[in-house]
Every structure is written in structure tokens, then in C-alpha cells.
C-alpha positions in Angstrom: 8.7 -4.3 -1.3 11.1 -1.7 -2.3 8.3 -0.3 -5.2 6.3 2.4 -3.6 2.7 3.6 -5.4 2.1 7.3 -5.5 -1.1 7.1 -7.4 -2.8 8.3 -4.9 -0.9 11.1 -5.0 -1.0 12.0 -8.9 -5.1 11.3 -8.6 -5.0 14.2 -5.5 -2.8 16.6 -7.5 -5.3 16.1 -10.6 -8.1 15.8 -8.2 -9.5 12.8 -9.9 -11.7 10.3 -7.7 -11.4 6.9 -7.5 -14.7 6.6 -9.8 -13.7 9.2 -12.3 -10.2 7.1 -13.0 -12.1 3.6 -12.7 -14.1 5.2 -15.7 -11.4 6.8 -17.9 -8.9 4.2 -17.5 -11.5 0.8 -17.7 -10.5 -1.2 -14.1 -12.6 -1.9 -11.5 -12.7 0.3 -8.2 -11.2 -2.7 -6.6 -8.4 -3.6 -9.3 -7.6 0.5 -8.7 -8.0 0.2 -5.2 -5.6 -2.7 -5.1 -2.7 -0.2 -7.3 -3.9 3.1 -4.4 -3.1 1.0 -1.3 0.3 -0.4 -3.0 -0.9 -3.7 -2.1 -0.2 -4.9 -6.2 2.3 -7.3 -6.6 2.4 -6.2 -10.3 1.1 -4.1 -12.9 0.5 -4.4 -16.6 1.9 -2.2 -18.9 -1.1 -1.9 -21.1 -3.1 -0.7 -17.3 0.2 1.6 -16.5 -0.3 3.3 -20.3 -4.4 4.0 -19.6 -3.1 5.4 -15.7 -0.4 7.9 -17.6 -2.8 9.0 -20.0 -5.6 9.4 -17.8 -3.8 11.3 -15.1 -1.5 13.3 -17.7 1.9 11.7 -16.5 4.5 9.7 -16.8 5.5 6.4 -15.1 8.1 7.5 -13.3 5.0 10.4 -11.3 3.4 6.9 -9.9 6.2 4.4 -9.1 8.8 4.9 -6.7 12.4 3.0 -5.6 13.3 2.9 -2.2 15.8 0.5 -0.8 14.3 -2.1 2.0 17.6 -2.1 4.7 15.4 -5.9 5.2 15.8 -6.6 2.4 19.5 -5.7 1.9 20.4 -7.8 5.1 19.1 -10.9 3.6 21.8 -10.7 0.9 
């Protein structure tokens, strides 16, 4: 997938834990865990809102684009 998942990232430069964000933003360690590892195949805007305001960002701090050569060759 072309969509790369910095949360990770954001929740080290905050230095927020897995546990602290599971609290604040109302997901399970395993829903968040899911988003961390970029393994999501979506994400609801209502759960991106909480993650922003949690982490004191915007959208644009967790999700990346990156083109996937793969995926361009199957065009």
C-alpha cells in the first residue's frame, strides 16, 4: 500500500505510550496496535480526529504517500 503510518513516530516525538493514547483517544491496544504497525486497511475519521487531538497534530504528521513502483507497473 502506498499509505504509510507514522504514528509511531508522532507518539515517540510526544513520548506517549501505547496505554496512555489507548486511554486518551478511547481504542483498544489492539485497534491502536493495528494503526502502529500500518497493518489498517482503513481508518475512521471520527478515530483520526481523537489521534490529532491526543497527540497535538495534524493528519497530514501521521499519514504518508509514497508511490508503490508495483503498483504503478500493474497499470
Amino acid at each position: 500500500m502506498a499509505i504509510i503510518v507514522n504514528l509511531d513516530v508522532m507518539m515517540a516525538k510526544r513520548k506517549v505510550s501505547l496505554n496512555e493514547l489507548s486511554e486518551k483517544v478511547g481504542l483498544t491496544l489492539a485497534n491502536l496496535s493495528v494503526l502502529k504497525t500500518g497493518k489498517a486497511k482503513a481508518i475512521r475519521f471520527s478515530t483520526l480526529d481523537a489521534i490529532c487531538r491526543a497527540l497535538d497534530c495534524q493528519p497530514g504528521d501521521l499519514l504518508e504517500f509514497t508511490s508503490d513502483p508495483m503498483e504503478d507497473d500493474d497499470e
